[in-house]
N, CA, C and O of each residue as an XYZ file, in Angstrom:
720
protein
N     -26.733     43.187    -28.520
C     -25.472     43.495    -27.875
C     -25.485     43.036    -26.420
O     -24.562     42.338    -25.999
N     -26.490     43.402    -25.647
C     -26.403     43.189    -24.209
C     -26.700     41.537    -24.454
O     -25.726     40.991    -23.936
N     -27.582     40.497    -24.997
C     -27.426     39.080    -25.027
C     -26.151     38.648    -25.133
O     -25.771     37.726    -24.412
N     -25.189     39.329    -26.166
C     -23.802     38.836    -26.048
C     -23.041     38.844    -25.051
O     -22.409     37.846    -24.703
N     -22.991     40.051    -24.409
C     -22.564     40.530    -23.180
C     -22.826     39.702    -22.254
O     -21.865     39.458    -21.524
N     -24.240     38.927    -21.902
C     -24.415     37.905    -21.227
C     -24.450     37.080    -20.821
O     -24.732     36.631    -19.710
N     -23.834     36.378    -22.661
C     -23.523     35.025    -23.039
C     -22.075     35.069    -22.334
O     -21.580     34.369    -21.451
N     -21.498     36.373    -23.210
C     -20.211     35.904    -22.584
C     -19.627     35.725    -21.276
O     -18.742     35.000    -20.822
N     -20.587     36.829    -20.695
C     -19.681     36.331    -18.923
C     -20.594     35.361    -18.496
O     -20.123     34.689    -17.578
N     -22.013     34.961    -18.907
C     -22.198     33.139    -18.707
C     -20.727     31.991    -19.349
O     -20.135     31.181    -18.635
N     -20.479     32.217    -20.630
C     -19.298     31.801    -20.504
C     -17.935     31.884    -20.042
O     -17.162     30.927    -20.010
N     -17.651     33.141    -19.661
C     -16.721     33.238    -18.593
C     -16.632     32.770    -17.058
O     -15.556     32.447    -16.555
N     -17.828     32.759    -16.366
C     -17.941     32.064    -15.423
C     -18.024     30.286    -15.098
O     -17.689     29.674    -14.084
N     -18.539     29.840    -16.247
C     -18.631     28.399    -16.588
C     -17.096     27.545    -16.741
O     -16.683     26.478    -16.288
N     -16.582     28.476    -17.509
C     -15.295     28.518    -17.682
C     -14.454     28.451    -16.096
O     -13.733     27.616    -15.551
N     -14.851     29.459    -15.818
C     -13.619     29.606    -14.142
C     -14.432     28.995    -13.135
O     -14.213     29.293    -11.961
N     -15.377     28.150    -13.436
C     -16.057     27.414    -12.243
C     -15.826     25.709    -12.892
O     -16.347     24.660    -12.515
N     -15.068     25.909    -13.736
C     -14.798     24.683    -14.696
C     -13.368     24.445    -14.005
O     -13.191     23.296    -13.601
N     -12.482     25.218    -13.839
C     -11.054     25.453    -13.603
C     -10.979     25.702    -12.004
O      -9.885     25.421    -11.513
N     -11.810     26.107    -11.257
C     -11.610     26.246     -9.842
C     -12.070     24.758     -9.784
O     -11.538     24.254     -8.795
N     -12.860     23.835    -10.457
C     -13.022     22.717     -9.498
C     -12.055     21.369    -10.181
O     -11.907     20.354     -9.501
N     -11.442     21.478    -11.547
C     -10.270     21.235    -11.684
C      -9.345     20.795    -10.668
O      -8.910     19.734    -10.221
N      -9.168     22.534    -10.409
C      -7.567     23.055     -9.720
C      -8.346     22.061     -8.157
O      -7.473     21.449     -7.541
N      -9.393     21.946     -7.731
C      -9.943     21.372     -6.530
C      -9.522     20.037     -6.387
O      -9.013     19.503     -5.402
N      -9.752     19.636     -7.314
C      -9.817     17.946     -7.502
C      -8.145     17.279     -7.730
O      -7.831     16.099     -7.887
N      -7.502     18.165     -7.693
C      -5.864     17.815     -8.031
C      -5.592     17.509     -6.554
O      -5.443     18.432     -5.753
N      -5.499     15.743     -6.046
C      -4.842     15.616     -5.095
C      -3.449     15.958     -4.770
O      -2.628     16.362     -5.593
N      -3.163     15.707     -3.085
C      -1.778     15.734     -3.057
C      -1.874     15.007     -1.584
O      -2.329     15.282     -0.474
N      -0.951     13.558     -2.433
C      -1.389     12.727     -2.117
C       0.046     12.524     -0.339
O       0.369     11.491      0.247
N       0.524     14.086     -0.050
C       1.680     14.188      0.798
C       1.162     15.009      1.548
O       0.133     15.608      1.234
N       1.891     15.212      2.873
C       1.589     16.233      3.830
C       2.272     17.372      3.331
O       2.481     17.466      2.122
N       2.625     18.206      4.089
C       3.356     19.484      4.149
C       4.861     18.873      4.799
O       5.977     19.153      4.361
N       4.658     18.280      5.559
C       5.626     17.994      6.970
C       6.230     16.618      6.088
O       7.459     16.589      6.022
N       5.592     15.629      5.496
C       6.052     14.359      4.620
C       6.909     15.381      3.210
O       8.076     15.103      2.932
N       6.295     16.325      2.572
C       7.141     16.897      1.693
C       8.436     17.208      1.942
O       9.408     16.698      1.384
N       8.454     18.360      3.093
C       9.776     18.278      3.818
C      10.583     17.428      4.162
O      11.793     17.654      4.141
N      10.132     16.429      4.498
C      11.024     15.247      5.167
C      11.811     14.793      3.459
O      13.019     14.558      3.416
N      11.205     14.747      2.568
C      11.770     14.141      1.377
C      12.854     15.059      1.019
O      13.951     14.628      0.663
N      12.535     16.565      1.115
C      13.134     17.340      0.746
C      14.920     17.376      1.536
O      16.024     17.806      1.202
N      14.348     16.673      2.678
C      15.395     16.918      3.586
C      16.412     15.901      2.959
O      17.513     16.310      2.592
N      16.068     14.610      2.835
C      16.507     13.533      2.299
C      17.405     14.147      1.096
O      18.439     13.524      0.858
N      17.236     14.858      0.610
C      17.774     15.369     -0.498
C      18.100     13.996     -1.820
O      17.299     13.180     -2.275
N      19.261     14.149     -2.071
C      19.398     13.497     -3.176
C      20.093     11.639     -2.425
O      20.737     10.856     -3.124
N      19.825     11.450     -1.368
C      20.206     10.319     -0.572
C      18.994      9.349     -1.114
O      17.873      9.462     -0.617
N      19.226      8.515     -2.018
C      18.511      7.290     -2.641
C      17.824      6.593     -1.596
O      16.602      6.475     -1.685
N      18.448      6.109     -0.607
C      18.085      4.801      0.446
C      17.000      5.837      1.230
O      15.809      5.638      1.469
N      17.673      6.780      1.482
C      16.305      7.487      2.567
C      15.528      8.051      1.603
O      15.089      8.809      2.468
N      15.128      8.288      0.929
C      13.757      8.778     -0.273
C      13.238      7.526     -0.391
O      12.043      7.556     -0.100
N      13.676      6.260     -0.740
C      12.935      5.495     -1.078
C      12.293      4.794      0.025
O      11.427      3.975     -0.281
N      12.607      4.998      1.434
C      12.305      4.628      2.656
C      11.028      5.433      3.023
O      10.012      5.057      3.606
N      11.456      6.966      2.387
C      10.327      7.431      3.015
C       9.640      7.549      2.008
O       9.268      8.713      2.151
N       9.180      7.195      1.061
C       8.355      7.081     -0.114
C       7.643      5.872      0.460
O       6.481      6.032      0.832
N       8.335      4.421      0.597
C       7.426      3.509      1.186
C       6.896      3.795      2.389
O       5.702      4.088      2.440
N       7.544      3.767      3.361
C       6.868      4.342      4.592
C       5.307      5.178      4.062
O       4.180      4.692      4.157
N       5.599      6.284      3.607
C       4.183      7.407      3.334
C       3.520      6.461      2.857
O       2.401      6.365      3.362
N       3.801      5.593      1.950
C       2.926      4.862      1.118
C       2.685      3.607      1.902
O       1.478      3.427      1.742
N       3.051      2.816      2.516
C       2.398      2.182      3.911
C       1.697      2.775      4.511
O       0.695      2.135      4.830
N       1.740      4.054      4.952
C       0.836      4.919      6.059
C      -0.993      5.009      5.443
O      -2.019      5.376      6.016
N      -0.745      4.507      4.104
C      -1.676      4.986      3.008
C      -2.278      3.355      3.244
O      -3.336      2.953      3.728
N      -1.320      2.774      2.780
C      -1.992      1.142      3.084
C      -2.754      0.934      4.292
O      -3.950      0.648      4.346
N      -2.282      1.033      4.863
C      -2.559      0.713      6.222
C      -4.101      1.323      6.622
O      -4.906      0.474      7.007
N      -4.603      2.853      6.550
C      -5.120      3.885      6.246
C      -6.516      2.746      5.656
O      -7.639      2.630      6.145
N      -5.975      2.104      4.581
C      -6.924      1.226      3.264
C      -7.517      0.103      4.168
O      -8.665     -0.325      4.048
N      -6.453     -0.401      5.240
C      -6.682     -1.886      5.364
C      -8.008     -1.418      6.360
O      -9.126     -1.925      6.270
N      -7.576     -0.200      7.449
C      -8.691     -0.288      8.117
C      -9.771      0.132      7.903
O     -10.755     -0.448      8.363
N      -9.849      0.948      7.353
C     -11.253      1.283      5.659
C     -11.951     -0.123      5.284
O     -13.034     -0.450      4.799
N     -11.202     -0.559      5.587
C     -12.176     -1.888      4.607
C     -13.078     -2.966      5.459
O     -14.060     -3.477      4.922
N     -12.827     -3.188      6.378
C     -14.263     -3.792      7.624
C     -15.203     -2.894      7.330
O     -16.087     -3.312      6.582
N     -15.302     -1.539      7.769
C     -16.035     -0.505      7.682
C     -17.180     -0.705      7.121
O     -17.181     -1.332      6.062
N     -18.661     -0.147      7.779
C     -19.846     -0.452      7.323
C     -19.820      0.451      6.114
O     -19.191      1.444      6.481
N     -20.163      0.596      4.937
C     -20.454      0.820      3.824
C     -21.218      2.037      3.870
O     -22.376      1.992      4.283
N     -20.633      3.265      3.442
C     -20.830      4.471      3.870
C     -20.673      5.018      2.419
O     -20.040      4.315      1.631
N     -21.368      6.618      1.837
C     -20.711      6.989      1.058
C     -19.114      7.819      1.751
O     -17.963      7.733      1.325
N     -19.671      8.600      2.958
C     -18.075      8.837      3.533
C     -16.887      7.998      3.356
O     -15.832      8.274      2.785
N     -17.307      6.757      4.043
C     -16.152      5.550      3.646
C     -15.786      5.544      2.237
O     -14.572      5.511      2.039
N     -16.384      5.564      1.418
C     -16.387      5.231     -0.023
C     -15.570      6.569     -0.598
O     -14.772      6.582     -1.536
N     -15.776      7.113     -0.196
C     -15.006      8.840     -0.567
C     -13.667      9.013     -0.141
O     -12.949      9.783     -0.780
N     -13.219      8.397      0.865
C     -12.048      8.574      1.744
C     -11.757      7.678      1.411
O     -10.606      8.100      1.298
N     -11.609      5.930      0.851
C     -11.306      4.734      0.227
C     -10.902      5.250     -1.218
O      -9.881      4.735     -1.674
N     -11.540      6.176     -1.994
C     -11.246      6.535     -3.161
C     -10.088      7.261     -3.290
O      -9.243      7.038     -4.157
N     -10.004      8.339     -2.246
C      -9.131      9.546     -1.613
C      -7.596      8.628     -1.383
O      -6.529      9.027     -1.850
N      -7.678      7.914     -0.933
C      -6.639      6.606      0.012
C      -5.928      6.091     -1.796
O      -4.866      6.279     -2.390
N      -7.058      5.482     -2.060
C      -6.692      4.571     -3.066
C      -5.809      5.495     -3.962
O      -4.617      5.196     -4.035
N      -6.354      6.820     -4.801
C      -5.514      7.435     -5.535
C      -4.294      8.021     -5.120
O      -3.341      8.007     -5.898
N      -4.158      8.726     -3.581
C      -3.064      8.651     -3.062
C      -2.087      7.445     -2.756
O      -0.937      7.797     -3.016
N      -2.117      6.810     -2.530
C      -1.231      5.312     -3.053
C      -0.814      5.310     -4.160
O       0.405      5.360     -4.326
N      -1.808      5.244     -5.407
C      -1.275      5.476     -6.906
C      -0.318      6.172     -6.994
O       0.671      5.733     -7.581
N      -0.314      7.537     -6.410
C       0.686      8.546     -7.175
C       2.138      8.350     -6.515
O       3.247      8.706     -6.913
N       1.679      7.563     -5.215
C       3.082      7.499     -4.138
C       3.654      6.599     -4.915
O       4.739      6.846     -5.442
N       2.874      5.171     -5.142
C       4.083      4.352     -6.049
C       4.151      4.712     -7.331
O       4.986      4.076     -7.974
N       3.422      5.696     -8.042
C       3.665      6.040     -9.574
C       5.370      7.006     -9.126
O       6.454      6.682     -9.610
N       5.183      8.102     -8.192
C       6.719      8.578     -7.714
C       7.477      7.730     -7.428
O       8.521      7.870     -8.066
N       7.496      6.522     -6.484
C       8.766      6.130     -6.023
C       9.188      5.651     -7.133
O      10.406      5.725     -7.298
N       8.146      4.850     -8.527
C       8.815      4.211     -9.401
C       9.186      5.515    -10.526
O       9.763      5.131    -11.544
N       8.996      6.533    -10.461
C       9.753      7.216    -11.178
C      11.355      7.991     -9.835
O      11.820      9.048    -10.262
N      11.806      7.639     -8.896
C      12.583      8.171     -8.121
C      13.254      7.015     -8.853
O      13.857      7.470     -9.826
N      13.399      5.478     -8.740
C      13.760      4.074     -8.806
C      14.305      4.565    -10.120
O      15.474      4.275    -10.374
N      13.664      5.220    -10.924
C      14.148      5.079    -12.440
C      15.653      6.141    -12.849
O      16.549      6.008    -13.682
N      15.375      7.128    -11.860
C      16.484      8.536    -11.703
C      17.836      7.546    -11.065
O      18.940      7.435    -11.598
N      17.476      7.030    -10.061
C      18.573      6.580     -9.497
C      19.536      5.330    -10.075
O      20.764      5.252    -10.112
N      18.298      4.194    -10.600
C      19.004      3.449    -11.454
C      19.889      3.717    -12.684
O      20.910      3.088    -12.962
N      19.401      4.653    -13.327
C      20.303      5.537    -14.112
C      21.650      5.897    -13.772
O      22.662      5.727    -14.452
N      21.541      6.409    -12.652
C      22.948      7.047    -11.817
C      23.776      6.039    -11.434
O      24.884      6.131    -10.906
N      22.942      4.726    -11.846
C      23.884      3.369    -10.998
C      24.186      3.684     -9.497
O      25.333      3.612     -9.055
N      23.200      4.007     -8.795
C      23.243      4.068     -7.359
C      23.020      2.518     -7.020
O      22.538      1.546     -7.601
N      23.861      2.895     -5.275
C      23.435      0.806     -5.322
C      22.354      0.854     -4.578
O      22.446      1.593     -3.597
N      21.236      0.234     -4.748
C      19.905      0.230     -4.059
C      19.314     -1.321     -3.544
O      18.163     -1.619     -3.223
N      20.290     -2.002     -3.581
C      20.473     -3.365     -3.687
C      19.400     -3.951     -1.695
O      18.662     -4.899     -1.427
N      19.901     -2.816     -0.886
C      19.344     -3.113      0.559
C      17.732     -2.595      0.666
O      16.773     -3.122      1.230
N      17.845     -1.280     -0.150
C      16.744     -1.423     -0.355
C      15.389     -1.863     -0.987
O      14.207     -1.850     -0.643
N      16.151     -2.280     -2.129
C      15.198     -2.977     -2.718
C      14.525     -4.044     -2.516
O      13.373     -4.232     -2.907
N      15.282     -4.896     -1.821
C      14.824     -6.354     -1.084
C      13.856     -5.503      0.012
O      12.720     -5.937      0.206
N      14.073     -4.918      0.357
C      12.889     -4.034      1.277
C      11.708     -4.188      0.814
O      10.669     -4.805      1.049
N      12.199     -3.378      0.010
C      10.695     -2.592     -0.792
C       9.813     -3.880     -1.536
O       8.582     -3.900     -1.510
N      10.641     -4.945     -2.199
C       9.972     -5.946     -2.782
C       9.294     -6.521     -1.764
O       8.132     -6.767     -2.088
N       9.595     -6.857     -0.563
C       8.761     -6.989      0.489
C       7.455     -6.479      0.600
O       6.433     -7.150      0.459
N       7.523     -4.929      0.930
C       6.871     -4.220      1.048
C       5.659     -4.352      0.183
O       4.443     -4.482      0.323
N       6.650     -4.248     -0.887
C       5.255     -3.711     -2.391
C       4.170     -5.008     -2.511
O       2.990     -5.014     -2.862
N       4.921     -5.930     -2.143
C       3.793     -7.117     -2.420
C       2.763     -7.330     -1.130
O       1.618     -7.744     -1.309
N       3.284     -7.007      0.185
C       1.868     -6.898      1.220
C       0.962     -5.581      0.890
O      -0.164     -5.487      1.379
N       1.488     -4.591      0.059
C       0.417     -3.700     -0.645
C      -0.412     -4.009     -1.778
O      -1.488     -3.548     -2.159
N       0.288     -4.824     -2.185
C      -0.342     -5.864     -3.200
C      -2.093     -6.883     -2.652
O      -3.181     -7.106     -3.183
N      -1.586     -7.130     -1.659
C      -2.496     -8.259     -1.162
C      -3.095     -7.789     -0.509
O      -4.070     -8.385     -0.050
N      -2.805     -6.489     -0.149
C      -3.765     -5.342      0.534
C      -4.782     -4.850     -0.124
O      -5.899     -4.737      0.380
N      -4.369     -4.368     -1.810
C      -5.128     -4.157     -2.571
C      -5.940     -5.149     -2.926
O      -7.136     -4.957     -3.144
N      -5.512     -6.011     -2.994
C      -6.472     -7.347     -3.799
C      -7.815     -7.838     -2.988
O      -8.913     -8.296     -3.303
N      -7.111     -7.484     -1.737
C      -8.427     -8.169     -0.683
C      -9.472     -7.450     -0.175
O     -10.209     -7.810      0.743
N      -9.559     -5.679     -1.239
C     -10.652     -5.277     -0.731
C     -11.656     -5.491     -1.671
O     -11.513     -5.527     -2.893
N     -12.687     -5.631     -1.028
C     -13.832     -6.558     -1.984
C     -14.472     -5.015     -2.725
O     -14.524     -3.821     -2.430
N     -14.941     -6.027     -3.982
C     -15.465     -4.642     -5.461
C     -16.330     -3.897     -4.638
O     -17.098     -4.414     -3.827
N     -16.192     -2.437     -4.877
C     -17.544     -1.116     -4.574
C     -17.610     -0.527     -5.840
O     -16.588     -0.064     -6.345
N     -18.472     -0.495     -6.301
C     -18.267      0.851     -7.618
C     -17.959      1.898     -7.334
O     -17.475      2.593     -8.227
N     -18.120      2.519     -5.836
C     -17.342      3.835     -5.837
C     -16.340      4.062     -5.408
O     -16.184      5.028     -4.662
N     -15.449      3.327     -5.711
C     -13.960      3.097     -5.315
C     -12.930      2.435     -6.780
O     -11.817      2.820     -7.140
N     -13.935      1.179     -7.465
C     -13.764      0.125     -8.217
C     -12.352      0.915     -9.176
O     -11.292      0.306     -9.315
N     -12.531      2.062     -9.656
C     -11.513      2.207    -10.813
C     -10.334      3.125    -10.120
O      -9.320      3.520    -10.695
N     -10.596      3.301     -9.147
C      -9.015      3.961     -8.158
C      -8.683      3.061     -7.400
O      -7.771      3.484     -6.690
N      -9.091      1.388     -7.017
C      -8.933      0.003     -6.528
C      -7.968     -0.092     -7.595
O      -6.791      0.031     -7.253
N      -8.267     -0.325     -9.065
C      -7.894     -1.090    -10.403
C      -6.816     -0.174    -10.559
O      -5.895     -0.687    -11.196
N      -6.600      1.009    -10.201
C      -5.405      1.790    -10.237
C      -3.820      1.656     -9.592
O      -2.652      1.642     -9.982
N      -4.747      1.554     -8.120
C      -3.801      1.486     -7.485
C      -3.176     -0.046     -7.664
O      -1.950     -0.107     -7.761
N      -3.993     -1.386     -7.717
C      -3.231     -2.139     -8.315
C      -2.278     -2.581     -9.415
O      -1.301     -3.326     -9.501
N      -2.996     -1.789    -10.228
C      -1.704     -1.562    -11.621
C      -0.719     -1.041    -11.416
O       0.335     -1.449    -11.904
N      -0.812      0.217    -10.476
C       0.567      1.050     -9.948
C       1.459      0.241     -9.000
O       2.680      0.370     -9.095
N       0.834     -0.726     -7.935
C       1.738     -1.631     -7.436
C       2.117     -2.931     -7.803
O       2.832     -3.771     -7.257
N       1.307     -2.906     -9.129
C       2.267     -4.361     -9.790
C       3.128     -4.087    -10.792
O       3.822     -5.034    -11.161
N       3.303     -2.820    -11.451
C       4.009     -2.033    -12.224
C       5.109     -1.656    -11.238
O       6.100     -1.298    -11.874
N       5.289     -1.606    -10.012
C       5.965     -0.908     -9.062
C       6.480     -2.409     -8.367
O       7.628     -2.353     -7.927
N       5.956     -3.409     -8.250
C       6.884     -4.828     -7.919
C       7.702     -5.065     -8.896
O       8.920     -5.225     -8.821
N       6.655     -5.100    -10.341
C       7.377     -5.597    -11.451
C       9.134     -5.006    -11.296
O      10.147     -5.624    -10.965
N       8.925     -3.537    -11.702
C      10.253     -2.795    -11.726
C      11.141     -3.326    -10.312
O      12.254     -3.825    -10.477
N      10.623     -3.192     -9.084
C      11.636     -3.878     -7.965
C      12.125     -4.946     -8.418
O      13.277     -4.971     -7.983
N      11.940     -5.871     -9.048
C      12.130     -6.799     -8.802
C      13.293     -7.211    -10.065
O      14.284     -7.928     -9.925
N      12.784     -6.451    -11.438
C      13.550     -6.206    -12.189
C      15.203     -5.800    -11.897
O      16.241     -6.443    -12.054
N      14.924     -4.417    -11.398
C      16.217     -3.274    -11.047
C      16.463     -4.260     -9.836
O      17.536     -3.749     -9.515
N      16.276     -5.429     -8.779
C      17.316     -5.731     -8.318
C      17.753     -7.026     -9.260
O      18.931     -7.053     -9.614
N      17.323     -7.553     -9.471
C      18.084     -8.496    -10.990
C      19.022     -7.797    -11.422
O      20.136     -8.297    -11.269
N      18.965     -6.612    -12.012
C      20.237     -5.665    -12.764
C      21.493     -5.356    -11.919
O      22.701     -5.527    -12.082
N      20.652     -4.787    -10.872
C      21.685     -4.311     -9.845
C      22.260     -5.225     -9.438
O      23.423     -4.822     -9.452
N      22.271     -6.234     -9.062
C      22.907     -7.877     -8.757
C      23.782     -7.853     -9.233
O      24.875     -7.791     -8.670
N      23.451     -7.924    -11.330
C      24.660     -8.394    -11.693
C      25.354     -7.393    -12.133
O      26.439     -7.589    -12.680
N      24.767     -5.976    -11.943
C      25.893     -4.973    -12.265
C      26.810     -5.011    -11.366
O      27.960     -5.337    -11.660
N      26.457     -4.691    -10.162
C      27.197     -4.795     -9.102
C      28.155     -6.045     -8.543
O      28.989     -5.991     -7.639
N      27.748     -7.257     -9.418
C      28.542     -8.557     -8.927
C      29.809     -8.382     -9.955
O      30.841     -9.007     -9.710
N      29.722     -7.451    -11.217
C      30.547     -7.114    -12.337
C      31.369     -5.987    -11.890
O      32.444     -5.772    -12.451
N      30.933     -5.207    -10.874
C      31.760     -3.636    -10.649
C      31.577     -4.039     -9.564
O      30.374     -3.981     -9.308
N      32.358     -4.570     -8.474
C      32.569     -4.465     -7.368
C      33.206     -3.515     -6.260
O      33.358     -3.607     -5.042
N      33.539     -2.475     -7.314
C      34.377     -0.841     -7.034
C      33.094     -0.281     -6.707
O      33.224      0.422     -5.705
N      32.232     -0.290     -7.013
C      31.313      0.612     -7.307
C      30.019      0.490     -6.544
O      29.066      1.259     -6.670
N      30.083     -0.624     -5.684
C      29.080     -1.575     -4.734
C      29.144      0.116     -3.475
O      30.073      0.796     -3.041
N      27.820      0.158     -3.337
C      27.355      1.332     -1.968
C      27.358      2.202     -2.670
O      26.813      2.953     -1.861
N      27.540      3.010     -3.784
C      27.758      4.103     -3.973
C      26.310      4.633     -4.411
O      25.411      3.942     -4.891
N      26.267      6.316     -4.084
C      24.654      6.736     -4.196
C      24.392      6.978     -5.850
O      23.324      6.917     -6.459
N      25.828      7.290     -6.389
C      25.666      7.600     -7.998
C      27.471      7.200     -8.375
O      28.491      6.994     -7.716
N      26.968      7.267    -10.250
C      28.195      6.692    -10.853
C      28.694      7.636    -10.677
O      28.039      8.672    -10.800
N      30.484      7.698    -10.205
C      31.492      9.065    -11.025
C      31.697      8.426    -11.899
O      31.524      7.225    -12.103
N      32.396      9.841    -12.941
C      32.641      9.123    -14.120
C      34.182      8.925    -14.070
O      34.755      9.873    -13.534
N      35.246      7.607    -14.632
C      36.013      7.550    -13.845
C      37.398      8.603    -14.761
O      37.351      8.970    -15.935
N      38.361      8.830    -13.895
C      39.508      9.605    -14.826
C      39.980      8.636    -15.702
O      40.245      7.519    -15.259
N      40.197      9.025    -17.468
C      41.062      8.440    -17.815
C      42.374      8.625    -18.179
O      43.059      7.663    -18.528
């Protein structure tokens, strides 16, 4: 009886030392003060997606100067840290891109932006040379920003010719639906 008893809160503790370092390891890849700012933005397309790139430049940038850097495991930890935060920023903006295109918002100014943008993050990513302790949140974050050009580049193709077809409807943040 008492071996069971022992087993089990050995397995109860294994368990919640399994789940506290879980719940540890769940980045967030935003400030407190960057959350707010989005929040503030509210449902305004052009400024979310501004400040989605922006944060996610701040992240690039963050990468580029990481990468001279003498070869540290610190460096290597905070390069990993960097790298997956980037991922999730453009895994969000390209799910924000997908809400709004839906709504037929016109995103047409920003997008030529952002296609800008996304591709010097591109070449940002590409030019940091292989580490293994970085290597598969490197390979991440590049998939997330060529998955994240791809779609720019797409949705302004659409938006072009939706918008060269509905010329009523050019600036607007979402479709009304119209009276008939």
């Amino acid at each position: 009886m008492r071996a069971q008893t022992l087993l089990s809160i050995a397995l109860l503790f294994s368990f919640t030392a399994a789940f506290a370092a879980a719940q540890k390891e769940k980045r967030q890849p935003l400030t407190d003060v960057q959350i707010e700012k989005i929040r503030e933005a509210g449902i305004e397309p052009d400024a979310r997606i501004k400040l989605y790139a922006q944060f996610a430049g701040e992240h690039v940038e963050t990468i580029k100067g990481l990468t001279p850097r003498i070869r540290s495991a610190a460096r290597a930890k905070r390069m990993d840290d960097e790298l997956q935060d980037l991922s999730a920023l453009m895994d969000e903006l390209g799910s924000n891109l997908d809400q709004y295109g839906e709504r037929k918002a016109d995103l047409r100014k920003s997008l030529k932006w952002l296609s800008e943008q996304s591709k010097q993050w591109l070449e940002t990513l590409n030019a940091i040379p292989p580490e293994p302790a970085f290597d598969l949140s490197r390979k991440e974050a590049v998939d997330s920003g060529k998955d994240l050009a791809d779609q720019v580049t797409q949705m302004l193709k659409d938006q072009t010719s939706y918008f060269d077809l509905h010329k009523d409807e050019a600036g607007q943040d979402r479709a009304e639906p119209k009276p008939q």
